[in-house]
C-alpha positions as CSV (number, residue, x, y, z in Angstrom):
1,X,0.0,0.0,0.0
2,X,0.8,3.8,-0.8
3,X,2.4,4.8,3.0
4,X,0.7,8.1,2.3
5,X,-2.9,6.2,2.6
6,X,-3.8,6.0,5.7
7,X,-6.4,3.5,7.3
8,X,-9.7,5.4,7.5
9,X,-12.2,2.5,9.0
10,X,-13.2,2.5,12.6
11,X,-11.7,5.6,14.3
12,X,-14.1,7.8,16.4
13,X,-14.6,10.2,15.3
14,X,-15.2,8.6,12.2
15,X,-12.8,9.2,8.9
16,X,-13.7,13.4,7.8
17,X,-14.2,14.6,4.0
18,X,-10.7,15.5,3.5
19,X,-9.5,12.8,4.9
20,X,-10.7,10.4,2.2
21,X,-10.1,13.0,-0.3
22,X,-6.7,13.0,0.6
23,X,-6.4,9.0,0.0
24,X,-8.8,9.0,-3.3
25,X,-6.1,11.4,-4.7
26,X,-3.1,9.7,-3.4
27,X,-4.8,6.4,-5.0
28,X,-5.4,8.4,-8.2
29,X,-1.6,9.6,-8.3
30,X,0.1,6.3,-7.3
31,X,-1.9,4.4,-10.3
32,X,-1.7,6.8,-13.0
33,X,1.7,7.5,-11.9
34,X,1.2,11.4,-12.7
35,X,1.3,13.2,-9.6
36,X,-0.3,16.7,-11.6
37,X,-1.8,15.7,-14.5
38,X,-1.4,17.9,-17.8
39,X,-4.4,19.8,-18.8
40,X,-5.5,17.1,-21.6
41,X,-5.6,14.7,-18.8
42,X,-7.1,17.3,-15.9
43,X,-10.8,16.4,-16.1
44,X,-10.1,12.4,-16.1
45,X,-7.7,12.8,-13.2
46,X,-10.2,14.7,-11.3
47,X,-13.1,12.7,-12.1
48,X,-11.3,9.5,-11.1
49,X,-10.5,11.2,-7.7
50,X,-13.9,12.3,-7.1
51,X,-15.4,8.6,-7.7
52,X,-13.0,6.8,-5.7
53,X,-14.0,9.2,-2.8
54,X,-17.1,8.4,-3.2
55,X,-17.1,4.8,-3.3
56,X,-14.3,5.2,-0.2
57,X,-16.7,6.8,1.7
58,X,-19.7,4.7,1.0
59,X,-17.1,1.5,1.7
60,X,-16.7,3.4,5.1
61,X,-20.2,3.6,6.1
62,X,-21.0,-0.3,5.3
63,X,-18.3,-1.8,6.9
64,X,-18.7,-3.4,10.3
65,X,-16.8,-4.5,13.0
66,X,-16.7,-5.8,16.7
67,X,-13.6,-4.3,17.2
68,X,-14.0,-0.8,19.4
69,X,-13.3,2.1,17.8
70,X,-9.7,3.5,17.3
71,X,-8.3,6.8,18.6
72,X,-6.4,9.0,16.1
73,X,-4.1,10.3,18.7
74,X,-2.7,6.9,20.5
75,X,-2.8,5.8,16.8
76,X,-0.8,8.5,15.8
77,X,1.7,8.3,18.6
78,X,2.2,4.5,17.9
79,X,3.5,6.0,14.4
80,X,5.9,8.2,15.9
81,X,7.6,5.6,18.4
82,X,7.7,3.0,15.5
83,X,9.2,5.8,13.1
84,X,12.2,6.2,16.1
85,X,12.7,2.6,16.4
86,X,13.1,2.7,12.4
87,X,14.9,5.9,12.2
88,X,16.7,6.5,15.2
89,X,16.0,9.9,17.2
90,X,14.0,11.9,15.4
91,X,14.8,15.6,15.0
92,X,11.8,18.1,15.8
């Protein structure tokens, strides 16, 4: 998977607009392997982003699970401490 596509199913609150925006484009990019399309190709590229969000959001609402709901932040921080053990120290 694209490391800029994050997992969007089962966090509370739940995944926002821009969120799955965000991965329909990064989807878009990583399989037409154009990260700004030209002009001819503008209207495709767009249209391809705005279905795929679409359907994202649509798989989002239907999915189930028994699993409780994730939170963004211990999430996140679970990122940043297996990023150091990766990486090393990280500067910031």
């Amino acid at each position: 998977m694209c490391r800029n596509i994050r997992t969007l199913h089962n966090f509370e609150p739940s995944a926002t607009d821009d969120e799955v925006d965000a991965a329909a484009l990064q989807y878009v990019r990583k399989v037409s392997g154009m990260n700004k399309p030209s002009q001819a190709n503008a209207e495709v590229f767009d249209r391809a982003v705005a279905e795929i969000a679409h359907i994202t959001r649509h798989l989002l609402d239907d999915l189930v699970t028994s699993a409780p709901p994730k939170d963004r932040e211990v999430e996140a921080a679970k990122a940043r401490a297996r990023a150091e053990k990766r990486y090393g120290r990280l500067a910031g």
